[in-house]
N, C-alpha and C positions, 0 to 999 in steps of 0.2 A: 100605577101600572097594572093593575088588578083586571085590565078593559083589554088585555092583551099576554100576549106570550114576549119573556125576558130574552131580549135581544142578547144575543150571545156575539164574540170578538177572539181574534186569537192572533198569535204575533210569531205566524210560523218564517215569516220573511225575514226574521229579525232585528225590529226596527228599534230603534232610539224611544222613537213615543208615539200613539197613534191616536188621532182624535175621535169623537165618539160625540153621536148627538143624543147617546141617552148616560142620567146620572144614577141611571142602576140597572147593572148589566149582569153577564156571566160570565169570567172571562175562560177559555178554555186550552190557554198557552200553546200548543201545537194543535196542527190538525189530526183527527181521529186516525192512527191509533194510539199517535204520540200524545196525545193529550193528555192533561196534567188536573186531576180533581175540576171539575164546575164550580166552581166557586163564585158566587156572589159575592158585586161590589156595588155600594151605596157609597156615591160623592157627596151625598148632602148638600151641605152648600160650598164646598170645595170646588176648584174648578180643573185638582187634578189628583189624582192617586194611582199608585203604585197594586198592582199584583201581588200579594203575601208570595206565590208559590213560584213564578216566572221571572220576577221582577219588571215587568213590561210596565213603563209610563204609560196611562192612560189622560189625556187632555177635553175636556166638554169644550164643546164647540157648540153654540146656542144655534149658529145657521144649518145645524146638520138636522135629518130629521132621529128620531129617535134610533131606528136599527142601520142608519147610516154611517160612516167612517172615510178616516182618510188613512191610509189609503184603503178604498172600496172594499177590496181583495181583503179586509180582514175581517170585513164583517164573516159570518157563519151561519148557514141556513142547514139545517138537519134534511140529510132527503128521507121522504118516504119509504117505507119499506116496503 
């Protein structure tokens, strides 16, 4: 992922699990300014992991593309300052 910037997710809706088409993300538990440490997650070859700090299921989903999700709304895009 060296070719791009780490796709970041966050589970302010509260959901059960949310899928993700990349296996190494950021995940960022609420939206700014409730958010919770950046923390990076590497699934390896897993095809799902858990949050150390939020506990949000995270699910890979091969048809997504990388900073895609389900549901959409969790993906996270930084705005410009």
């Amino acid at each position: 992922m060296a070719s791009g910037a780490t796709p970041h997710f966050h589970n302010q809706m509260g959901l059960a699990a949310i899928e993700v088409g990349a296996r190494e993300f950021m995940c960022i538990g609420s939206l700014p300014p409730f958010d919770h440490p950046h923390i990076f997650i590497d699934m390896g070859a897993d095809t799902e992991t858990v949050c150390p700090y939020c506990s949000t299921l995270y699910k890979h989903n091969p048809k997504l593309a990388e900073t895609d999700s389900i549901p959409a709304q969790a993906a996270w895009h930084e705005e410009a300052a």
